[in-house]
C-alpha positions in Angstrom: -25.2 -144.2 -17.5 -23.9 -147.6 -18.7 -20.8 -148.5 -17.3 -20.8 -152.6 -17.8 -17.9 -153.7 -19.0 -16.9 -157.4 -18.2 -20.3 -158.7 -16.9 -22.1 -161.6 -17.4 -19.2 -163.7 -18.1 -18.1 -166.6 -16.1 -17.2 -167.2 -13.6 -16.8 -173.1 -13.1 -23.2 -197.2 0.8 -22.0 -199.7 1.1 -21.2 -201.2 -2.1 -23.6 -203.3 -4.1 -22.3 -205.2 -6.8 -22.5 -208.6 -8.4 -20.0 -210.1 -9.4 -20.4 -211.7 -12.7 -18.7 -214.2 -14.8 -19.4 -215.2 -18.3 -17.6 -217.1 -20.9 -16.7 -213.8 -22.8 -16.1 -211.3 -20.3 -16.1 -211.6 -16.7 -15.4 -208.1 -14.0 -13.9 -209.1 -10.8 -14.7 -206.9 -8.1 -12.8 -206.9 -4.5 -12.1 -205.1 -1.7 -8.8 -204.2 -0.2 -7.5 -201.6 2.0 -10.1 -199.6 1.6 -10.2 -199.4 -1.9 -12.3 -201.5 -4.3 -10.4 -202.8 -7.4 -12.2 -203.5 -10.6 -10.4 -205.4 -13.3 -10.9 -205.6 -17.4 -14.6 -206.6 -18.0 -17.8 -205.4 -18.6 -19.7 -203.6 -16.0 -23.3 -204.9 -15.3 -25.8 -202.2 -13.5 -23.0 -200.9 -11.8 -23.3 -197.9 -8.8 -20.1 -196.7 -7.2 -20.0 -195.6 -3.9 -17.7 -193.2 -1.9 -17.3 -196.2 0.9 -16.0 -197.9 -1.6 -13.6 -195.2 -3.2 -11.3 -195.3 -4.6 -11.9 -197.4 -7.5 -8.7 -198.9 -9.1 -9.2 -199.5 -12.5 -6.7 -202.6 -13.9 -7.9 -203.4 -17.2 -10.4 -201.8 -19.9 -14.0 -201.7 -18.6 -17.2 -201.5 -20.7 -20.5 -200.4 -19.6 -22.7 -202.5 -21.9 -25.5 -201.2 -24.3 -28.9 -200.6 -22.4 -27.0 -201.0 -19.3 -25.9 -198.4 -16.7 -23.0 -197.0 -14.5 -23.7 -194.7 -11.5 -20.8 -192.9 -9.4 -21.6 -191.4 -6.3 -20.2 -187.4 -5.5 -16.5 -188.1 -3.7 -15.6 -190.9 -5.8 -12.4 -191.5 -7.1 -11.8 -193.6 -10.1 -7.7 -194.1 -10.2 -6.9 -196.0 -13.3 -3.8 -198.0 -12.9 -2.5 -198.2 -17.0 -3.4 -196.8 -20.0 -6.7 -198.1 -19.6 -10.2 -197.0 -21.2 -13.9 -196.7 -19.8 -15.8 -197.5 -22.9 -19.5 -196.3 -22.4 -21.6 -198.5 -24.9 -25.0 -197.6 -22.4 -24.9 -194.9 -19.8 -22.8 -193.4 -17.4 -24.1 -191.0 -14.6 -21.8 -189.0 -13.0 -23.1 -186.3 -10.9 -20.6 -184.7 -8.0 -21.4 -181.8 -5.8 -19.7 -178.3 -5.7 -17.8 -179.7 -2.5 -17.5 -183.4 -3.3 -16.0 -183.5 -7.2 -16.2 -187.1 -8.7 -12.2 -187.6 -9.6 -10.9 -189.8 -12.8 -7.3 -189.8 -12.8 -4.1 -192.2 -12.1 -1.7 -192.6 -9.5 1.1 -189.9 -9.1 3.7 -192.3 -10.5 1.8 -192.7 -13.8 0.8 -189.3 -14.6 3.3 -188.9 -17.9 1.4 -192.6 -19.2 -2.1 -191.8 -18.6 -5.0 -193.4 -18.8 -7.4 -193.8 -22.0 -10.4 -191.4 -20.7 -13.8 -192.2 -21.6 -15.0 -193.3 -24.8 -18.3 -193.3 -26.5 -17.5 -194.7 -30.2 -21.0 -195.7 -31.9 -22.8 -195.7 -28.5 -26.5 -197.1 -29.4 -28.8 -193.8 -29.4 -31.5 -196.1 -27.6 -29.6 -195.4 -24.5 -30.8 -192.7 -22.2 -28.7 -189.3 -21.7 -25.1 -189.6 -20.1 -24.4 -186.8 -17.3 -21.2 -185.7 -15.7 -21.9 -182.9 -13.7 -19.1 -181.7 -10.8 -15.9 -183.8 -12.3 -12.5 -183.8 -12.8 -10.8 -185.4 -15.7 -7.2 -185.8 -15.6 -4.3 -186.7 -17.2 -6.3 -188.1 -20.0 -3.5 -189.4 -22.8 -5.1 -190.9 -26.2 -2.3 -190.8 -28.6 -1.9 -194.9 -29.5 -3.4 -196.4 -32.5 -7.2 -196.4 -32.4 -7.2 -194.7 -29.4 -6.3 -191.2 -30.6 -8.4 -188.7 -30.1 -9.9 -187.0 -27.4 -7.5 -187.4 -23.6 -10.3 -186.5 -21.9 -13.3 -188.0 -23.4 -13.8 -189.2 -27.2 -17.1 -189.1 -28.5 -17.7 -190.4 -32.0 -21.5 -190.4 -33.9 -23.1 -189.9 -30.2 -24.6 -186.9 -28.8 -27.0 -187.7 -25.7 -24.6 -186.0 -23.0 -23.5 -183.4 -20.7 -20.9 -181.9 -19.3 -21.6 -179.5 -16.7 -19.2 -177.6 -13.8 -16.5 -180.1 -14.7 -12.8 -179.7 -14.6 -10.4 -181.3 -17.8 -7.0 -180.9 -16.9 -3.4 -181.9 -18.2 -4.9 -184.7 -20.8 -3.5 -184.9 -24.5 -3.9 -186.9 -27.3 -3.0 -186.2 -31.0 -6.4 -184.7 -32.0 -8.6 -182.7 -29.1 -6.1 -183.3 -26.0 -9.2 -182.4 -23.6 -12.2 -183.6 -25.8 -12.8 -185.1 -29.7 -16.0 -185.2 -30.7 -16.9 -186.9 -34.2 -20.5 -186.3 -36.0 -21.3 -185.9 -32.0 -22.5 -183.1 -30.6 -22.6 -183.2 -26.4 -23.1 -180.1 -24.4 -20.4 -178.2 -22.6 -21.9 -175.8 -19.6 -19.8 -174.2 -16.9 -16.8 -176.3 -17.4 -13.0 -175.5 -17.2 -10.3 -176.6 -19.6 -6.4 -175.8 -19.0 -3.6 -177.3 -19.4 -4.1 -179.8 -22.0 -2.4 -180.0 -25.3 -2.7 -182.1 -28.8 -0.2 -183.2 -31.2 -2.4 -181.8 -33.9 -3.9 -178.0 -34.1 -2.3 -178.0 -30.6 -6.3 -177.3 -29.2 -8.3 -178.8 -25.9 -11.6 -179.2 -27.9 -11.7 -180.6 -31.1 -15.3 -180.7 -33.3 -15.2 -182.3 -36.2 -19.5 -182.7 -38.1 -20.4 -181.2 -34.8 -23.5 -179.2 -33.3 -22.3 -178.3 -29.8 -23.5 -175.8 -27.4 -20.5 -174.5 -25.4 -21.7 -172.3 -22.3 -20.5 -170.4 -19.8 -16.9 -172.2 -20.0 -13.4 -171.2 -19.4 -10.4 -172.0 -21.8 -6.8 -171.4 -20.3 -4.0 -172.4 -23.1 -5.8 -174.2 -25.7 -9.1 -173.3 -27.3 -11.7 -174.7 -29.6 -11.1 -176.3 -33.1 -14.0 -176.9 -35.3 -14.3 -178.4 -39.1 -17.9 -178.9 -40.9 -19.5 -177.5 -37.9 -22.2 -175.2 -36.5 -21.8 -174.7 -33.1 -22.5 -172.1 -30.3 -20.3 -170.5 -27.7 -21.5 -168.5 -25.7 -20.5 -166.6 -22.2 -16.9 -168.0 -22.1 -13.4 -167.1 -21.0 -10.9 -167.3 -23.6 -7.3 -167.1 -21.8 -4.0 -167.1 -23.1 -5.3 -170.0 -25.9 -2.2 -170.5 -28.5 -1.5 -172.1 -31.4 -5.1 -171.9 -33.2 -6.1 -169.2 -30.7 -9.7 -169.1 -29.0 -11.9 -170.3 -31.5 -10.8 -171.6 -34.7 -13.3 -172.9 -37.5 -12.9 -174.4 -40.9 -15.4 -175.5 -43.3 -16.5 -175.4 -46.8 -18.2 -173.5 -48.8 -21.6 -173.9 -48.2 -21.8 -175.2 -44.9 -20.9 -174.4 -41.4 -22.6 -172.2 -38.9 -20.8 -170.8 -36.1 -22.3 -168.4 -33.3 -19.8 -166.6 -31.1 -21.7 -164.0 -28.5 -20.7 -162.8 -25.1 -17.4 -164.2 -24.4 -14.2 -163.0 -23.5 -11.0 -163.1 -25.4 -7.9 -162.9 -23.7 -4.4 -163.1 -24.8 -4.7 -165.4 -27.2 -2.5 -165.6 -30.0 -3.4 -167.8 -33.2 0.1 -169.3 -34.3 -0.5 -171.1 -37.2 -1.0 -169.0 -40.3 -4.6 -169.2 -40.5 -4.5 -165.1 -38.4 -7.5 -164.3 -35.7 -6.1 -164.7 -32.3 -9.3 -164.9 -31.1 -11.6 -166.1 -33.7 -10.8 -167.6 -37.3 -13.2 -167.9 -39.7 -12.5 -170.2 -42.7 -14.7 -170.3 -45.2 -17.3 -170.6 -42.2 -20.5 -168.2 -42.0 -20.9 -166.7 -38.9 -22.4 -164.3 -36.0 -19.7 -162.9 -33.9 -21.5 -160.6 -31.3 -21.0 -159.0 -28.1 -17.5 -160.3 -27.3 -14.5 -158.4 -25.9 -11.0 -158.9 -27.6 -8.4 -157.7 -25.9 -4.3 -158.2 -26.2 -4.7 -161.4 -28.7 -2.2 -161.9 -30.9 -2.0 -162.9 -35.0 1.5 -164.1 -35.8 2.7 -164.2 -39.5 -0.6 -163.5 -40.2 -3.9 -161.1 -40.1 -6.4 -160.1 -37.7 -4.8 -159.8 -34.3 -8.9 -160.6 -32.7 -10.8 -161.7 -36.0 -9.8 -163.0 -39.2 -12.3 -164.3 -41.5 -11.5 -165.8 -45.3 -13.2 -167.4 -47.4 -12.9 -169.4 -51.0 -13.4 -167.3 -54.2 -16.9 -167.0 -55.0 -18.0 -168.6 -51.9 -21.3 -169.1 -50.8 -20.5 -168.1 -47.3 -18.6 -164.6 -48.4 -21.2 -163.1 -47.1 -23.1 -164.4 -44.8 -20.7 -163.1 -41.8 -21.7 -160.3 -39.0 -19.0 -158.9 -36.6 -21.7 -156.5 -34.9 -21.4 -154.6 -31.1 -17.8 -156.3 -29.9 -15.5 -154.5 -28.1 -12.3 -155.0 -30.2 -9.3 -153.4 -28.5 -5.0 -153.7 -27.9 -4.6 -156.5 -30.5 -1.8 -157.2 -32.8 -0.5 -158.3 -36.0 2.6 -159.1 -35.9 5.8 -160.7 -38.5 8.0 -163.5 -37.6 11.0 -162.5 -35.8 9.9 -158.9 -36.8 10.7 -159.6 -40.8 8.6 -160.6 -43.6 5.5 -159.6 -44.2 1.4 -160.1 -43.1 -1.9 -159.2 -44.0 -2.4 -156.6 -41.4 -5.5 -155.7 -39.4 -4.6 -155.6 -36.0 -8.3 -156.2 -35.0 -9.6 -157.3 -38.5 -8.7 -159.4 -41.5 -11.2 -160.2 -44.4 -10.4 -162.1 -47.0 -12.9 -162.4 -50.1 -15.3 -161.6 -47.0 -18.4 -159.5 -47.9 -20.2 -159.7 -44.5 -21.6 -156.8 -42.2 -19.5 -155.0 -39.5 -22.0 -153.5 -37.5 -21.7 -151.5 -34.3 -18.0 -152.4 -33.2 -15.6 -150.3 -31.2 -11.5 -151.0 -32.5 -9.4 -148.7 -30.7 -5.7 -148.9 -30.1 -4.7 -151.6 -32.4 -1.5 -152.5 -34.0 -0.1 -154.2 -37.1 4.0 -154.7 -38.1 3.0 -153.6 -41.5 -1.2 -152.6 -42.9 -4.1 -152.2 -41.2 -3.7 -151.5 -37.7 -7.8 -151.6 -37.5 -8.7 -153.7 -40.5 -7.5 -155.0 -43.2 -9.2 -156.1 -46.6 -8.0 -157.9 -49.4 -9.0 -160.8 -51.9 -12.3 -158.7 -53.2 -14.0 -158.4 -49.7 -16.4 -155.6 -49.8 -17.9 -155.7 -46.4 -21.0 -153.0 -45.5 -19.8 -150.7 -42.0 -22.0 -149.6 -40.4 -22.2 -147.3 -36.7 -18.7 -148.4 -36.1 -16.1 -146.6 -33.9 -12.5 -147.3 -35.5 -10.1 -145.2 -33.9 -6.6 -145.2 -32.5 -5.4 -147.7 -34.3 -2.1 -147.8 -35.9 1.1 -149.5 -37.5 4.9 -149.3 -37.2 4.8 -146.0 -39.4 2.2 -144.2 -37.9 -1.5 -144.2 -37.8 -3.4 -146.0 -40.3 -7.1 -147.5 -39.2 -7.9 -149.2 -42.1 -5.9 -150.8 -45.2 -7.5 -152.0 -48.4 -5.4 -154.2 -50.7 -6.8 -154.6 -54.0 -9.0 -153.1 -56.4 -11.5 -155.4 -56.1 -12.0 -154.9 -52.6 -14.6 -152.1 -52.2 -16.0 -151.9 -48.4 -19.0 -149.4 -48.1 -19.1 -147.1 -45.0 -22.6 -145.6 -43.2 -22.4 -143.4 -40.4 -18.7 -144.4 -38.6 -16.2 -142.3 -36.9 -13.2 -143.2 -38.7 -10.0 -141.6 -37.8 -8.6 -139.1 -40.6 -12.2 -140.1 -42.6 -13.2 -142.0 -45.7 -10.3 -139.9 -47.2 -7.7 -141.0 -44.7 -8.4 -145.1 -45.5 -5.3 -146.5 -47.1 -6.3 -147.7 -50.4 -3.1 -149.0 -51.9 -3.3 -146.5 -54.3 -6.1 -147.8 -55.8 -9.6 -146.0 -56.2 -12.3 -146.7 -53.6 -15.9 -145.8 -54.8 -17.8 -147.3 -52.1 -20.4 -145.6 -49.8 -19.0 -142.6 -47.9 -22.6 -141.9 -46.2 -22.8 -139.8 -43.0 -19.0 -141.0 -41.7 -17.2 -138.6 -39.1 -13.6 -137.7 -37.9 -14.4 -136.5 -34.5 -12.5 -137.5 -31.1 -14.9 -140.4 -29.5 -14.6 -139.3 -25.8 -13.8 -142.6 -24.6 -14.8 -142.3 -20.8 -11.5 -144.5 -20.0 -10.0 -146.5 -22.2 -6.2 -146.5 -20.8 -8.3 -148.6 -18.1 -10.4 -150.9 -20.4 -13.4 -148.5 -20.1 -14.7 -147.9 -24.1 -18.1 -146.3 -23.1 -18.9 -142.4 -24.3 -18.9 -139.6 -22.1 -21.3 -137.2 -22.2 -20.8 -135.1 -25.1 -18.9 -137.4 -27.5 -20.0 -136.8 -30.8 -20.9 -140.6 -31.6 -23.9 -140.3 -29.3 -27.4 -140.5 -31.8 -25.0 -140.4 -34.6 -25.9 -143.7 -35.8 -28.3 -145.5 -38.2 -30.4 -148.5 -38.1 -31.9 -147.6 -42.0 -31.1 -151.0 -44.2 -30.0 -152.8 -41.3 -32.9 -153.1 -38.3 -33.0 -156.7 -38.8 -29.5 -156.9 -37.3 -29.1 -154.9 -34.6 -29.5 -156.6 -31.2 -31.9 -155.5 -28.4 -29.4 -154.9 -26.3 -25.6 -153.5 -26.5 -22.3 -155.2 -25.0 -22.7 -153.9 -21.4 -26.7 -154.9 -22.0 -28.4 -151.7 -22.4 -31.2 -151.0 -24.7 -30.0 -150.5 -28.0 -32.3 -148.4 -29.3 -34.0 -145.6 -27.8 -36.1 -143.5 -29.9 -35.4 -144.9 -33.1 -31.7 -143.7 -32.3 -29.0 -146.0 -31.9 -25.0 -144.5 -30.6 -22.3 -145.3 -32.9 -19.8 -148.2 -31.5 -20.5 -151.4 -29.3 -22.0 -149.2 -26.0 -25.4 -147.0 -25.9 -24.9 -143.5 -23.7 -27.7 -143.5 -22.1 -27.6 -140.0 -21.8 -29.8 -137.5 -19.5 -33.1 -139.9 -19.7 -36.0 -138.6 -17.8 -37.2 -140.6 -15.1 -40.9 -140.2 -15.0 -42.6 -142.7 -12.1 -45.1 -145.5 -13.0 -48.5 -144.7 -11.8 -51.5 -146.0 -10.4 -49.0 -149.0 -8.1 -50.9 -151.8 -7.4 -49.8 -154.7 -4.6 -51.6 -158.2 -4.6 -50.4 -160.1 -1.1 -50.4 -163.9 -2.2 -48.3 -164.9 1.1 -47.3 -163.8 4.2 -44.1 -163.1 2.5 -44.7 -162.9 -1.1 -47.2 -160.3 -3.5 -47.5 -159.3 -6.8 -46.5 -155.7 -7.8 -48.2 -154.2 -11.3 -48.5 -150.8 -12.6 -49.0 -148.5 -15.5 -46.5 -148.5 -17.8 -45.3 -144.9 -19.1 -44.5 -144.0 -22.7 -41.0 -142.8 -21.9 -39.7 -145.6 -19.8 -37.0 -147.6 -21.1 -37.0 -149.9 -18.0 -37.7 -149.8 -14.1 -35.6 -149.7 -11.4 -37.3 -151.4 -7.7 -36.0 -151.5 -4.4 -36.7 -153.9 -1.6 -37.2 -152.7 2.3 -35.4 -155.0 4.7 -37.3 -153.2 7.2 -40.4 -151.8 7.6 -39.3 -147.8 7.5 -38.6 -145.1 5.1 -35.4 -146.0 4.0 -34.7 -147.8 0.4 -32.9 -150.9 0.3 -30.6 -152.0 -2.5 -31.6 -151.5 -5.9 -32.3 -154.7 -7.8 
């Protein structure tokens, strides 16, 4: 049976230099003590060394268009002000897992900072920037022209990458870890905490932006987007405040975000905009395969996801929250008074997406909605959901609808209390009420995170793919086939049940090496997979599944 819950989620000489002197610009490099000191200038095919680490930086340094900086794994680039390295060419920066390349400042200097690194209308004719195995610290852009971005600032320039890297403790008043503008650099396996902004209070600021962000981990501050489509994907959201984990804004129109396989923890969206995990405003969007868990919407709605949108936008419904695991959230009022939308786990606003496949149990809102919440006209389609457990401060209520206008259909869920036990407000709701249960889930454990279906629960086969094949997913959260049989489990796991497991036949084995051969055989009709094992010795006795 399938019993993945967490999975697949992240884990992070001698020197040689010229010396050169123009009538412009001139970079001064000497030794001393062991260190090698390199003054304000402009850098001319310039590869640092760890013999001559550290460097001490004492005045801004360029690396000139079509021109080149290399730093060697070990290095340590110590800038001694609030100093800038302005890349106008390329700068390759690729540590190791045991030898990190280090930008930072002395200990004394750590409240002043440094200026990070800066690519402002870089020429595109340059090749492809790297930093691979880096830490970037107490980054602090927050003087005029120099604003954005502690870390790095990247503005109408997109050839780089930042891979396995630490940003730590920078700020600045707009993206205290990174700023990118109309630039769109790619984020693998990198690590963000403990960096702050005056503005949005977020670590990566996106603003015209088409980033990739893999396989990353965010610890207090998350991601801030405007105008952007972007991708994150296999990341750790932890404890991220103010905007929460993900936060993107747009118009209508325009604006693409893709949110699959991450993890959202504890985070709590602060300022107004609800989704402690992920806000969507007036953004279309895919938000699939996540967990939410304990995140937090103050004076506001959707404790994991909120998504809004202009009246009559284009992007009302071109949203899909399909196979997440959506569980303990909250919606909660200001000091415990006043009042918020609701949806513990959900808020739509004039939202007209597709829910598809999600599992929201033991959510809570101060006042409506402790599942979901709609209001503003949003008539989203639900479809093979689980939405159970969830409740408010007078009891249980799974889902609250507002208005009139709003009008959500529902195919094939198991809704606590039914379609008849939805709050509407008092106000009619004629939507679909198509093959929708009441029946205990028969969680296997959830009091330990665990959402998957025993054997027996009465969401097993009880969904339905009709109308909407097109969007269900191969595989389900904890990566099982989705569909089996042209039947599909209600909620964001697949039981896999008492399969048969009938044996391939006719095995054939092709040696190509002394240690290495090609296995093939027949397929059979049933199979959903195959499971192989490798001997570590010759005998009869399997080795470890792979």
């Amino acid at each position: 049976c399938n019993s993945a819950l967490l999975g697949n989620f992240i884990t992070t000489k001698k020197t040689y230099m010229r010396q050169i002197f123009t009538l412009l610009l001139c970079c001064i490099i000497f030794k001393a003590n062991a260190a090698t000191t390199i003054t304000a200038g402009t850098l001319s095919s310039a590869h640092w060394t760890l013999t001559g680490s550290p460097y001490k930086i004492t005045g801004h340094i360029i690396v000139a268009n079509n021109d080149s900086l290399v730093i060697d794994p070990g290095v340590v680039v110590e800038f001694q002000g609030r100093y800038k390295l302005f890349c106008n060419g390329k700068i390759i920066a690729n540590g190791t897992p045991s030898q990190h390349i280090l930008f930072t400042v002395p200990v004394a200097n750590q409240s002043i900072g440094w200026l990070g690194i800066r690519y402002d209308n870089t020429p595109t004719t340059n090749g492809a920037s790297s930093f691979m195995y880096c830490t970037i610290e107490y980054g602090n852009a927050d003087v005029s022209g120099d604003n954005s971005g502690g870390g790095m600032y990247f503005n109408n320039f997109s050839k780089c990458t930042i891979s396995n890297s630490v940003i730590r403790n920078c700020h600045a008043n707009v993206g205290g870890a990174v700023s990118c503008n109309s630039s769109s650099p790619t984020f693998l396996q990198d690590t963000f905490y403990n960096n702050s902004s005056n503005v949005g209070g977020n670590c990566l600021d996106l603003l015209y932006s088409s980033s990739v962000i893999d396989s990353c981990m965010f610890t207090g501050k998350g991601v801030y987007c405007m105008y952007s489509s972007i991708k994150v994907t296999n990341c750790y959201f932890n404890k991220c405040t103010n905007q929460g984990g993900v936060a993107s804004f747009s118009s209508p129109g325009s604006g693409y975000v893709e949110i699959a396989h991450n993890v959202f923890d504890s985070c709590t969206q602060q300022n107004g905009g609800g989704g402690g995990g992920v806000l969507l405003s007036n953004a279309q969007g895919k938000i699939e395969h996540n967990i939410f868990k304990k995140c937090v919407a103050i004076s506001s709605g959707g404790g994991a996801i909120s998504c809004w949108t202009q009246t009559s936008s284009s992007n009302s419904s071109n949203v899909l929250i399909s196979n997440n695991l959506i569980y303990g959230n909250k919606s909660l009022m200001i000091n415990g008074t006043g009042t918020t939308f609701g949806g513990g786990a959900i808020s739509l606003s004039n939202c007209s997406g597709k829910v598809i496949n999600n599992t929201i149990a033991n959510n809570t809102a101060d006042t409506a909605g402790g599942g979901i919440v709609c209001i503003g006209g949003s008539s989203p389609s639900f479809h093979n959901n689980i939405i159970y457990y969830n409740t408010t401060k007078a009891g249980v209520e799974n889902i609250f609808i507002l208005d009139n206008a709003s009008d959500p259909n529902f195919y094939n869920n198991d809704i606590q209390g039914g379609y008849a036990g939805i709050n509407t407000n008092g106000t009619p709701l004629i939507s679909a009420n198509v093959n929708n249960i009441d029946s205990l889930p028969n969680f296997t454990n959830p009091s330990a995170g665990n959402y998957t279906l025993n054997t027996g629960s009465p969401c097993i086969d009880k969904g339905d793919i009709t109308a909407i094949a097109s969007k269900i997913p191969s595989k389900d959260l904890g990566g099982a086939v989705r569909v089996m049989g042209g039947k599909i489990d209600m909620g964001c796991y697949e039981s896999l049940g008492s399969i048969p497991c009938d044996s391939p036949t006719n095995l054939r084995v092709n040696p190509i090496t002394s240690t290495t051969a090609v296995v093939s055989w027949d397929t059979t009709t049933t199979a959903i997979g195959y499971e192989y094992y490798i001997l570590t010795h010759p005998s009869t006795t399997p080795g470890t599944a792979v």
